[in-house]
Structures are given as C-alpha cells and as structure tokens.
N, C-alpha and C positions, 0 to 999 in steps of 0.2 A: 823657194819662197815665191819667183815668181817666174811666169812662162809665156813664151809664143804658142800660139795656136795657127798654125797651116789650114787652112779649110781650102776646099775649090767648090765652084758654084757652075749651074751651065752659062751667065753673062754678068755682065754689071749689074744690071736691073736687080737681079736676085741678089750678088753679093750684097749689094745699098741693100735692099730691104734686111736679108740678116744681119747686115754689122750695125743698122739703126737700132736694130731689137736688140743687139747685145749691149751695143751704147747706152741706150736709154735705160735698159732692165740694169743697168750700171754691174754686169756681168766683164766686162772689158771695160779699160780706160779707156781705148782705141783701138779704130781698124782701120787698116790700112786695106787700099782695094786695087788691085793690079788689072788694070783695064781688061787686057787679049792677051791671053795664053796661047800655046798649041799642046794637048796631052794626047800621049799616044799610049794606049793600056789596053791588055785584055779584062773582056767583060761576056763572060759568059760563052766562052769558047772560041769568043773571036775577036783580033784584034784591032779596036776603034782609031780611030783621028779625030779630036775633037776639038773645039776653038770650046773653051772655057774663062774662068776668071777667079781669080785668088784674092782671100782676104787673110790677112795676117792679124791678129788679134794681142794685146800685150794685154794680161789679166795677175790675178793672186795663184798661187798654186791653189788653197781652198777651194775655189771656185768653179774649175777646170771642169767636174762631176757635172755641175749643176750649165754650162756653158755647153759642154755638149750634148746633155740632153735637151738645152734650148733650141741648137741648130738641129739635131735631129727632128725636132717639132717641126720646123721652119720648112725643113731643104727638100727639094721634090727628089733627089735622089733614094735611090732604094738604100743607096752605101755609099756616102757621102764621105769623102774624104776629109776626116778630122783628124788631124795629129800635134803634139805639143811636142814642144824643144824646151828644155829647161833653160832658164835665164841665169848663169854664174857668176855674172858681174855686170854690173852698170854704174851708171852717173849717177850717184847717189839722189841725186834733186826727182831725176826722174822718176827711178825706182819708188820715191817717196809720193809721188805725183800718183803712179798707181794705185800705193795702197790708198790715199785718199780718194779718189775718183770712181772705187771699185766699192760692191758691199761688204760689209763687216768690218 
C-alpha cells in the first residue's frame, strides 16, 4: 500500500529541484535529500566514481507509475536510478499522514 522510492541525482541542487516537484505535484508526502554520496558503478563499459546525491521519497503504492514517469521527466540522467522498497509496517499516524498528503 505504501513504498520508498531510492532515486539518485548528480547533487542537491537537482535532488531539491525533483523532490519539490514530487512534493508539490503531491506525488510524495516527502523527500528526503542525502546531501554527498560516493557511487561507484559501471556505465557503459567502464567503471565511474561519482559524488552524487539521494532522495528518498515515502508515497502511495498507486502512485509509484505515475512518480516515476515524473522524475524520468525531470532527471538529466539517461538511466536514472529509481527503485521502490515496499513499506510492511508503520506507525500508523504516519502511514495515515501519507495517504492524506498524496493524490487520490
């Protein structure tokens, strides 16, 4: 019913700009923005070092679809990393906080 969403961004700058859009578009209740990373991945045959930054998203399961076709709109990446974690239990207040905060 309801999930995180992992995304990474190349800095703050960018994350702030997509987690306002997911905030305001009331696609998310909240994001959370992890300042400075370091990810270490291959991309295209070779293996990068990057200083990036993560946002964490808590939304509706429904939503999920339409959340990340919004950051694919957004993210200058070619292959943005967007992945969900299913949500299996919470503090109920919260959980409830979501679905009001979110559309539908």
């Amino acid at each position: 019913m309801y999930r995180v969403v992992y995304i990474t961004a190349p800095n703050s700058q960018e994350a702030q700009r997509i987690g306002e859009v997911l905030v305001s578009e009331r696609l998310a209740a909240c994001v959370n923005i992890y300042g400075e990373i370091k990810s270490i991945y291959w991309w295209q045959g070779k293996m990068e070092i990057e200083r990036e930054s993560v946002l964490i998203a808590k939304t509706k399961a429904q939503l999920v679809g339409a959340l990340i076709e919004k950051v694919k709109s957004l993210h200058p990446y070619e292959c943005p990393c967007i992945i969900t974690f299913e949500i299996k239990e919470g503090f109920k207040p919260f959980l409830d906080w979501i679905d009001q905060e979110t559309q539908g």
